[in-house]
N, C-alpha and C positions, 0 to 999 in steps of 0.2 A: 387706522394706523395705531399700533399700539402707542401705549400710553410712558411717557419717558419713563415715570417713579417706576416700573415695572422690567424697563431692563438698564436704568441709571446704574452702573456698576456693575454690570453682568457679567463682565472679563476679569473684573477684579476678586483676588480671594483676601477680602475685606471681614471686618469685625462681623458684619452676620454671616458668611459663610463657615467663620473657624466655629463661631458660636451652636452653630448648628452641624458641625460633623469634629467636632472636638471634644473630647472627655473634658467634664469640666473641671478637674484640675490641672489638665494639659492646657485650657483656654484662659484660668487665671493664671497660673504661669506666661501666660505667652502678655496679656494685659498688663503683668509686673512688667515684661519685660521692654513694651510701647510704651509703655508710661510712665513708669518711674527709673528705668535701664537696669534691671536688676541682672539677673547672670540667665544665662539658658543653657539647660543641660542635654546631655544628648539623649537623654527620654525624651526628654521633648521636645527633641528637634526632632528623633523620630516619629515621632507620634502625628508629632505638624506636616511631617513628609509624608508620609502618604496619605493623608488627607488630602494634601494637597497637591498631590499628583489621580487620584480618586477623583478629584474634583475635575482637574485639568482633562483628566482622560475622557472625562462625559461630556467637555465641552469641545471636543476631538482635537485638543493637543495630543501629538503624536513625540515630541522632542520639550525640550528643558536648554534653560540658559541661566547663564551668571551675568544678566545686566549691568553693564558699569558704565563710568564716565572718565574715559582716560583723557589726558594733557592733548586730544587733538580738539576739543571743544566737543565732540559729537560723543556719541552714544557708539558703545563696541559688545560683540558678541558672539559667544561660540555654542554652537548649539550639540546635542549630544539628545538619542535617541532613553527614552524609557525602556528601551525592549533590553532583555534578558537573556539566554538561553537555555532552556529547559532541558530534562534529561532524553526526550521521548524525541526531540529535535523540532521544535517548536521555540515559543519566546512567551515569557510573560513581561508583564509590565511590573518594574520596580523603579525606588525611588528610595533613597536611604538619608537618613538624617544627615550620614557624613558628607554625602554629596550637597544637600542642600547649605550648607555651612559653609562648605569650603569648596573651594573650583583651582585649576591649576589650567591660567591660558599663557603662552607663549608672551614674556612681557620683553623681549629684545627688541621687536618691529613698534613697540610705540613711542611717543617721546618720552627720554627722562632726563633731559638738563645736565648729561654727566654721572646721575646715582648711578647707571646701569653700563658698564661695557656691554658693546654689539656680543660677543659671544655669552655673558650671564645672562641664561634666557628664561629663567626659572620666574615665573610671576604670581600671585593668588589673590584668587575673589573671596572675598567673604560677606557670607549673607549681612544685610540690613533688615534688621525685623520689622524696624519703626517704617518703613515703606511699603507697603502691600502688594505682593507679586500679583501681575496679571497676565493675561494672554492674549498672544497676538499673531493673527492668522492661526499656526498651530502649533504654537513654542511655547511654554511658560515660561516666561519673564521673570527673575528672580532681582531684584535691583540689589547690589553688590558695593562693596569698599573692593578696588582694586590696591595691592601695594609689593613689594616687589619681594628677593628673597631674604634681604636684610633686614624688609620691616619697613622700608621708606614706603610714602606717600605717591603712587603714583597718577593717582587721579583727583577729582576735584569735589567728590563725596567723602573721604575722609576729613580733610583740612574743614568741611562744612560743620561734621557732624562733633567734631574739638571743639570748634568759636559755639558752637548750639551749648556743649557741654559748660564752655567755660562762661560764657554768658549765664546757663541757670546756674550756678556756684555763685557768682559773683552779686546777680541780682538775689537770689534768696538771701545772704548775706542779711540787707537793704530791709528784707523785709519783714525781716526776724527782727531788725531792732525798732520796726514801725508795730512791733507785736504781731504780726500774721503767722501764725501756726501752724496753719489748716494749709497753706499752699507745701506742694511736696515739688512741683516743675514749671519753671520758668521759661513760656518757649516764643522762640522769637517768630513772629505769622508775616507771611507774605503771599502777597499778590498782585503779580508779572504783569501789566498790560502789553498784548506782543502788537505790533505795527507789522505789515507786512505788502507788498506788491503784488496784482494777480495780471499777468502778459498771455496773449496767447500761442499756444507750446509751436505752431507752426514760422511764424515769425522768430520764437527764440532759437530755433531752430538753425537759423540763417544768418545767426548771428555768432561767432566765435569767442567772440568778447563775453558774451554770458555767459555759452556752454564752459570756457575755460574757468571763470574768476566771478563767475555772478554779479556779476556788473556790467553797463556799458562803456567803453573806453573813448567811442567816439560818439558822437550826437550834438548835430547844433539847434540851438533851440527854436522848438516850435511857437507854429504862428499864436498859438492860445498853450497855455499851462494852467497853473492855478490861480490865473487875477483875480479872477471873477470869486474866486471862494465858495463855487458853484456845486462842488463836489463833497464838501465836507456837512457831513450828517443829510448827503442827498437822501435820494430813491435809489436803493438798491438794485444794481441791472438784474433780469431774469435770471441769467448764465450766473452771476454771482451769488445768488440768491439759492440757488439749486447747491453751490460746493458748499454754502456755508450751512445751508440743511444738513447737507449729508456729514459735513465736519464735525456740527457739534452732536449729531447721532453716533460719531464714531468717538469723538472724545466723552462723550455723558459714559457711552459703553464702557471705557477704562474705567470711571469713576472723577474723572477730572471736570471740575465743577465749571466749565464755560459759560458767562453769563450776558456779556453784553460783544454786540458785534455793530460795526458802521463802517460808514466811508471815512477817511481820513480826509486831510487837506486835499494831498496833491492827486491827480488824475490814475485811476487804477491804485491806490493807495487804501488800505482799510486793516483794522484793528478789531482784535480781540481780547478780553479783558476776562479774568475768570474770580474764582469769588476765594477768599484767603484761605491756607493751609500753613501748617508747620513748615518751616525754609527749607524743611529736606524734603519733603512733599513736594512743595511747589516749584524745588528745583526739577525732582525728576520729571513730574507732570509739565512743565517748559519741556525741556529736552524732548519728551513724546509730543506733546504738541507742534513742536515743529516740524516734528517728522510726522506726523499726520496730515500736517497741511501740505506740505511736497506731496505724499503720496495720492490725497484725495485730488489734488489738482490735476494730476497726471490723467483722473477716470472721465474730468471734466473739460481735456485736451485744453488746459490752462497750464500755465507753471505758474507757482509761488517762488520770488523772490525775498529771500533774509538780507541782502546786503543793505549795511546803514545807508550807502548811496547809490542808489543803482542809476539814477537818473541826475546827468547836473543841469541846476538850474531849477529843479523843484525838491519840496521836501524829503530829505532821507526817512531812515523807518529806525526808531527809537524803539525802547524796553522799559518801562515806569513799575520802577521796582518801590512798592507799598509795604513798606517795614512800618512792625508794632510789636509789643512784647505783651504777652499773655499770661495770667497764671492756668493751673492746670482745673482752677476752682472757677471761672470766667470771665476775671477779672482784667482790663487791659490800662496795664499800668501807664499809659499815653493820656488816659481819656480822663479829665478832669473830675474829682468825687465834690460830696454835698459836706462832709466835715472839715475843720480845719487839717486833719490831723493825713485824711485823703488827700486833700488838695495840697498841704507840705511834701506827700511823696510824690503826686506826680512834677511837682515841679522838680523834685531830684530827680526824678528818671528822665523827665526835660533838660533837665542839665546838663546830665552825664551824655546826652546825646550830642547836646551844642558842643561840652567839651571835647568828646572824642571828633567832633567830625570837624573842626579848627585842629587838634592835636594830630591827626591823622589826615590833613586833608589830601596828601601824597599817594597815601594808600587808598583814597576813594577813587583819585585821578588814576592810579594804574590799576585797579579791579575792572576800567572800562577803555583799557587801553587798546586800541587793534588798530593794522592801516585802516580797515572800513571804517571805523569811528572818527577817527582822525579827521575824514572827510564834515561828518558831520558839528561837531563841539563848535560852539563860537559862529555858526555861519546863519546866524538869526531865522534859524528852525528850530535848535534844542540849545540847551542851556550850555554856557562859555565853558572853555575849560577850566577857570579859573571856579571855585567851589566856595559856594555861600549856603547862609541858610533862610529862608523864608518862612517866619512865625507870623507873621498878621500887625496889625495896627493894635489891636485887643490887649493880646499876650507880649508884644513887645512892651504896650505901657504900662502893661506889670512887673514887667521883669525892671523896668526902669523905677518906677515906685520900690520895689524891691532895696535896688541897689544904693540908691541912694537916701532910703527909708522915708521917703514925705507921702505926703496921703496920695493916694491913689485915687484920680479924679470920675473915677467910675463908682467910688464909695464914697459915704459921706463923711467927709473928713478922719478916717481911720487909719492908723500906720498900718504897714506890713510885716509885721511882727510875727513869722510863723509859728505855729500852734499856741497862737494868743487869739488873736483875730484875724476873721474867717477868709481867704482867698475870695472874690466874688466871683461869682455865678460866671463861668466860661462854657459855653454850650459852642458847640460843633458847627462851625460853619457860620461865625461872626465875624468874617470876612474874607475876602473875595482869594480867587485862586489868582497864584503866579506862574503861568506857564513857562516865563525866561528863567526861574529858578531851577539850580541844579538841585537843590535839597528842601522840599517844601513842607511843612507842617501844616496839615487838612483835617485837623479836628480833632482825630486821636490815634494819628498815622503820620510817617515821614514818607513824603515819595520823591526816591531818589530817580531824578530825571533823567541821568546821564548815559544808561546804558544801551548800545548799540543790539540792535534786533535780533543780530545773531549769536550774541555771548549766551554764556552760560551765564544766567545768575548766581551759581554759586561762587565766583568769588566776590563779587559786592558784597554778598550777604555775610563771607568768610572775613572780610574787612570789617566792615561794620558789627558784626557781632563781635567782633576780637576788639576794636577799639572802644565799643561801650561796655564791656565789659573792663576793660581797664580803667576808664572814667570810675567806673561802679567799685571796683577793688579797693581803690585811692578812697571813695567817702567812706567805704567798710572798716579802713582800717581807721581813719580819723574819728569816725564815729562809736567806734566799738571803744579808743580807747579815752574819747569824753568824760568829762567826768560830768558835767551839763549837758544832754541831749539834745534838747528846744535851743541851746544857744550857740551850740559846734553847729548846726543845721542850717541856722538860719546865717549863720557867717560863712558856712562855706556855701552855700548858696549866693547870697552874696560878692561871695571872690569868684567865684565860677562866669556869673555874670560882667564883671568886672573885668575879668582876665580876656573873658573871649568874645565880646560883645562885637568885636570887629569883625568877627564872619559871620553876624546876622545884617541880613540886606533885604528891603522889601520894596524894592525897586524893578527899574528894568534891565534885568542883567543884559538882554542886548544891546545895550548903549555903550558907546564906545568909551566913554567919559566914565563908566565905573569900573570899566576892566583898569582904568590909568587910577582912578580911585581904591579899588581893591591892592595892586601892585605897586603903584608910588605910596600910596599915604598908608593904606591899612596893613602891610607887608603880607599880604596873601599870594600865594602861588601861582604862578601861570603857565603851566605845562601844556604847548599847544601840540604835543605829539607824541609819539608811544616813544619812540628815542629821547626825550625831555626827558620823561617821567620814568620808565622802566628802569634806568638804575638804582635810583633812590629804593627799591624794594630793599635792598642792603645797605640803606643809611643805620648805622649802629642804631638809634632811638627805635626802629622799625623792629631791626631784627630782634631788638632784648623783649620788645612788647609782644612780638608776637611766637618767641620760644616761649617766652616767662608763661604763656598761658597754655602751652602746649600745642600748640594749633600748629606750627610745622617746625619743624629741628631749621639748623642754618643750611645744614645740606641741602633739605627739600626746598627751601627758598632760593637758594643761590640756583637750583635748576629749575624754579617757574622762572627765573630771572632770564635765564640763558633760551630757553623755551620761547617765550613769547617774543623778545627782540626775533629770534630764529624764526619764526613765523612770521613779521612781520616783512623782514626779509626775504623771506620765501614769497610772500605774498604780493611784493610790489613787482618782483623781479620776473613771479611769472605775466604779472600785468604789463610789466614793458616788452617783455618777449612775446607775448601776444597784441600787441600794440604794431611793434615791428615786421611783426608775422602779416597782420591786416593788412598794414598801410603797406607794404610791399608788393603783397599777393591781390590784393582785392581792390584798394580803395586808387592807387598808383595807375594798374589798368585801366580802371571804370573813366577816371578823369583821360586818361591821351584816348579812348577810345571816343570818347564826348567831341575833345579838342578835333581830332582826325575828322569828325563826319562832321563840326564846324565847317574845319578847314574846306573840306569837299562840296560844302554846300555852297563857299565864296566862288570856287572854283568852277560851279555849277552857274551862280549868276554872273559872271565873267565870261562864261562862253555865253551869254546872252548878249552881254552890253558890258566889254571891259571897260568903257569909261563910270560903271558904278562904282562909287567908293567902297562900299561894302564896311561901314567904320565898325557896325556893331560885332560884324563877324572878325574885323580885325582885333578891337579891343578883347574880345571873348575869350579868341586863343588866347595871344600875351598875356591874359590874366589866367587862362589854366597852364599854359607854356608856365610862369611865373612861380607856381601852388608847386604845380607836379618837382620843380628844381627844392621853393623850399621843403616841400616836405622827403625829399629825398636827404636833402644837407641834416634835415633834422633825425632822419633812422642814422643818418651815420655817427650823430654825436652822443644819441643814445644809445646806437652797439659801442661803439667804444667807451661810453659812460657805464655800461656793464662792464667790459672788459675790466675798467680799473678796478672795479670790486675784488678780485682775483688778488689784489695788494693788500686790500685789510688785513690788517692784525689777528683783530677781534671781532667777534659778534655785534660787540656796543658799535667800534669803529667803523662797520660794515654800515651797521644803520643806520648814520652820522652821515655815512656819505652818500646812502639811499636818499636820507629828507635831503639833503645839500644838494646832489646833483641829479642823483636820475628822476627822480619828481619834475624839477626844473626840465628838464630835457622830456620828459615823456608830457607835460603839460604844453610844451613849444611843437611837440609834433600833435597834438589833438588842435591845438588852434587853427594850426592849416589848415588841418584833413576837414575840420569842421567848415572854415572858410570855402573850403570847395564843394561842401555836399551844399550850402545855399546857391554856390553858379552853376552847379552840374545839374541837366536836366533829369527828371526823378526816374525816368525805366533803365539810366545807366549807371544808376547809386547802385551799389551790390549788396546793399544790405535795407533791412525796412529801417525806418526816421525814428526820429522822438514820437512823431505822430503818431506814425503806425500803431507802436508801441502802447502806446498813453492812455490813446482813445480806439485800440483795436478790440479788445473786448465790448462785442456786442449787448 
């Protein structure tokens, strides 16, 4: 078998590729332009183009695309042949700078919140340098800013690559007045851990509920799940074991760094975890990821399920999003230094995190909002909705020494006087993980717990980089205009502490006693649903923070706003209309046909001996007689619980009465339908079990 290092990146036209088919002042040009955002001209966009179609064409790409990531969550594309026409009436292969720059796809059919009327259909891609095109199947992949013809933001890689920009602004700020010189970029690194389901394709098959909405809507639960804890970091099955071969062969190929793979908790349940990149990297390298695992499942007559809940009753499939900020010289400003002067800054860049993620914690709650998450948040599998942060026992009794200046019981009797006397020794992993934590500090990384399997992480990360960076503006400005360095520093470190210490928790966020703790006493937020939380995106404080830094105008905000509520409703409503669909079509027959040959078998021992009582066959019907009425009263309360939607106002108002009523109504008809698949005998259930399901992978 060849050897990974040999073809790790072979799809990708990566730093050795340009290095090695690029004039070398087209190559350092193109490195100003990764690494420090300098300007790119069209020499050298021509010059990178066809190299870069040179390249593509020997690895038998045939076509070219503008990779982007529009407002539907997914990855979109329009592919366009290399070929030419020649005089002689033939074709050659060309590729021109202009085109690699710039793309024109059709932006009226995706979403945009209201920037775009249905008839202005005018849209454009424009190249991303900092991302490295690769190829797939026989397309070169160009990864793209999508935005529309006025210049708005239509997708979820510009807004990223603003919060990228205004975060290095704000933190070099920071670091200029610690003396650092030498750092020219500031960039914030992440690393996705994806959770995912693997079913097999003939079973999902059979099931309507999947194919429609990637979820099950009915299943009552089986006789075993995950008690036993039997499953998590097993022995991987054969069959499993072959797709995640073949996956990480095909993700190493992009270049996407896949490094750790297992079984998760629940039954059929397993992760993958890859090793850190730039937030714009490892947003795109997600989005491929995920579409690699669909696709590789498919060869291994498996489907991979994204949905955060696809099964109720055992663990959903989460996204543990590992933010840190990096300089461009190796430094990671997270990770505790050996001078005083070190250890003063990273507790300011620990600050500026606490602060933003208390000051912001509305926008952490809606960057992970969707029905599928909804399902998950709070249900003591992933962290509450309500948002804290978890620092350690360590670094908590520092900050606490800190704040109230008395020695610090891990030193020998010493204040905390910053850049007087020295921070102690904090090494990496002096205490234990918090899995109930939605926001955990692991050494010299935050890993934000909250986000649902199938988001896009780029707006977590669009959040989070926009709010630490305004934590960071706020000490730039205080500090720059000090007239004492050492004692603005250590006071506002200080008050930062002081101010926000109510959203660190190193407890058990599943206990019900801290969510009443966090919301009665500490006044922290509890947004248990994407209708809670999703309008506060336009609470004024939101919207000044996050124009002020550029990261989206109020227009493009007010249409993620309108966007995602619309999604969410789109999402629930095709779930109740395929709920209605089953329980009418499938689940309604399967039961009277059961009851019927009940019926017929009483009927059967009665012409034997009518004086048998026959009690079990009579209890048997009446209790399917009984199911088959409620669940019939129950589709009618839920079509007419659709119908009234047709009244809303609004968008908001729609989703208000999506969580109020049809949730309620669609959760009363799954009780039934579930109730009856435990009395219906299993060859007249019309669809496979949780069983099937869980433990059908061989």
């Amino acid at each position: 078998m060849e050897k990974v290092s040999a073809y790790f990146g072979s799809l990708v036209f990566d730093d050795r590729v340009m290095k090695a088919t690029l004039p070398a002042d087209v190559y350092q040009s193109m490195k100003r332009t990764i690494d420090e955002g300098a300007q790119l001209d069209i020499r050298v966009a021509n010059a990178v183009a066809t190299a870069m179609k040179d390249w593509a064409v020997a690895h038998g790409a045939t076509h070219y695309t503008h990779w982007f990531q529009p407002l539907t969550g997914i990855t979109a594309e329009k592919h366009d042949s290399f070929i030419t026409p020649s005089p002689d009436g033939g074709v050659i292969m060309e590729f021109s700078g202009k085109e690699l720059i710039k793309g024109e796809p059709d932006a009226s059919s995706f979403p945009s919140g209201g920037l775009r009327a249905t008839f202005e259909a005018r849209g454009y891609t424009a190249w991303d340098p900092t991302s490295y095109a690769f190829i797939k199947g026989k397309t070169l992949c160009i990864p793209t800013a999508f935005c529309s013809y006025g210049g708005e933001a239509l997708d979820k890689k510009t807004p990223l690559l603003r919060s990228m920009e205004a975060l290095n602004k704000q933190a070099l700020r920071i670091l200029r007045l610690f003396g650092n010189d030498s750092a020219k970029r500031v960039r914030a690194m992440v690393g996705p851990e994806q959770e995912y389901f693997l079913i097999d394709r003939e079973m999902y098959e059979k099931r309507r509920d999947l194919r429609f909405t990637g979820t099950t809507l009915f299943g009552a639960k089986p006789p075993k799940g995950q008690e036993m804890d039997d499953h998590y970091f097993g022995v991987i099955k054969s069959r499993v074991s072959a797709y995640m071969e073949e996956l990480n062969e095909e993700l190493w190929k992009l270049g996407i760094l896949a490094k750790t793979e297992h079984n998760e908790v629940a039954p059929s349940q397993h992760e993958l975890a890859p090793i850190y990149t730039t937030a714009n990297v490892a947003t795109d390298h997600n989005q491929l990821t995920m579409e690699v695992m669909q696709k590789i499942a498919g060869k291994h007559n498996l489907v991979c399920l994204l949905h955060e809940k696809p099964f109720a009753g055992v663990n959903g499939s989460g996204k543990h999003n590992n933010w840190s900020l990096a300089t461009d010289t190796g430094i990671n400003l997270l990770s505790p230094g050996e001078t005083p002067y070190e250890n003063a800054q990273f507790l300011l860049f620990l600050c500026a995190v606490i602060k933003a993620v208390d000051d912001y914690q509305d926008l952490l709650r809606i960057a992970v909002a969707t029905a599928g998450n909804d399902h998950r948040l709070g249900a003591n599998e992933a962290p509450p909705a309500v948002v804290s942060i978890f620092l350690g026992d360590e670094l908590n009794a520092v900050l606490e020494a800190i704040e109230t200046d008395t020695p610090y019981q891990g030193m020998k009797k010493k204040q905390m006087k910053l850049g007087v006397d020295a921070l102690p020794k904090f090494n990496r992993d002096t205490t234990d993980r918090n899995r109930t934590s939605p926001f955990a500090f692991t050494g010299n990384k935050f890993e934000f717990r909250m986000l649902g399997s199938s988001n896009s992480i780029a707006c977590a990360n669009i959040m989070l980089n926009s709010a630490v960076a305004e934590s960071l503006k706020i000490y730039a400005d205080r500090l720059e205009a000090a007239e004492d360095f050492e004692t603005a520093l250590h006071e506002m470190i200080r008050k930062t502490i002081r101010d926000h210490k109510h959203i660190i928790f190193n407890g058990n966020g599943y206990d019900d006693a801290w969510i009443r703790e966090a919301t009665e006493k500490r006044g922290l937020l509890n947004y248990r649903t994407t209708p809670d939380c999703m309008p506060h995106l336009m609470d004024p404080k939101n919207v000044k923070m996050l124009t002020s830094h550029g990261v989206y105008s109020e227009a493009e905000l007010a249409s993620r706003c309108e966007i995602m509520l619309e999604n969410y409703c789109k999402t629930i409503v095709i779930e109740a209309n395929t709920m209605v669909d089953m329980a009418k079509t499938e689940i309604v027959p399967a039961i009277e046909d059961y009851a019927r040959d009940v019926a017929k078998t009483m009927a059967a021992k009665r012409l034997v001996d009518e004086t048998l009582p026959c009690s079990y066959e009579r209890r048997l019907v009446k209790k399917l007689s009984s199911l088959v009425d409620r669940i019939d009263t129950s589709i009618e309360e839920l079509e007419a619980a659709l119908l009234e939607l047709q009244t809303a106002e609004d968008i908001a108002s729609e989703s208000v009465m999506i969580r109020d009523r049809i949730l309620v109504k669609m959760s009363e008809l799954r009780v039934a339908c579930d109730e009856a698949e435990t009395v219906t005998a299993k060859k007249y259930w019309p669809f496979p079990t949780y069983g099937d399901l869980l433990f059908g992978v061989k």
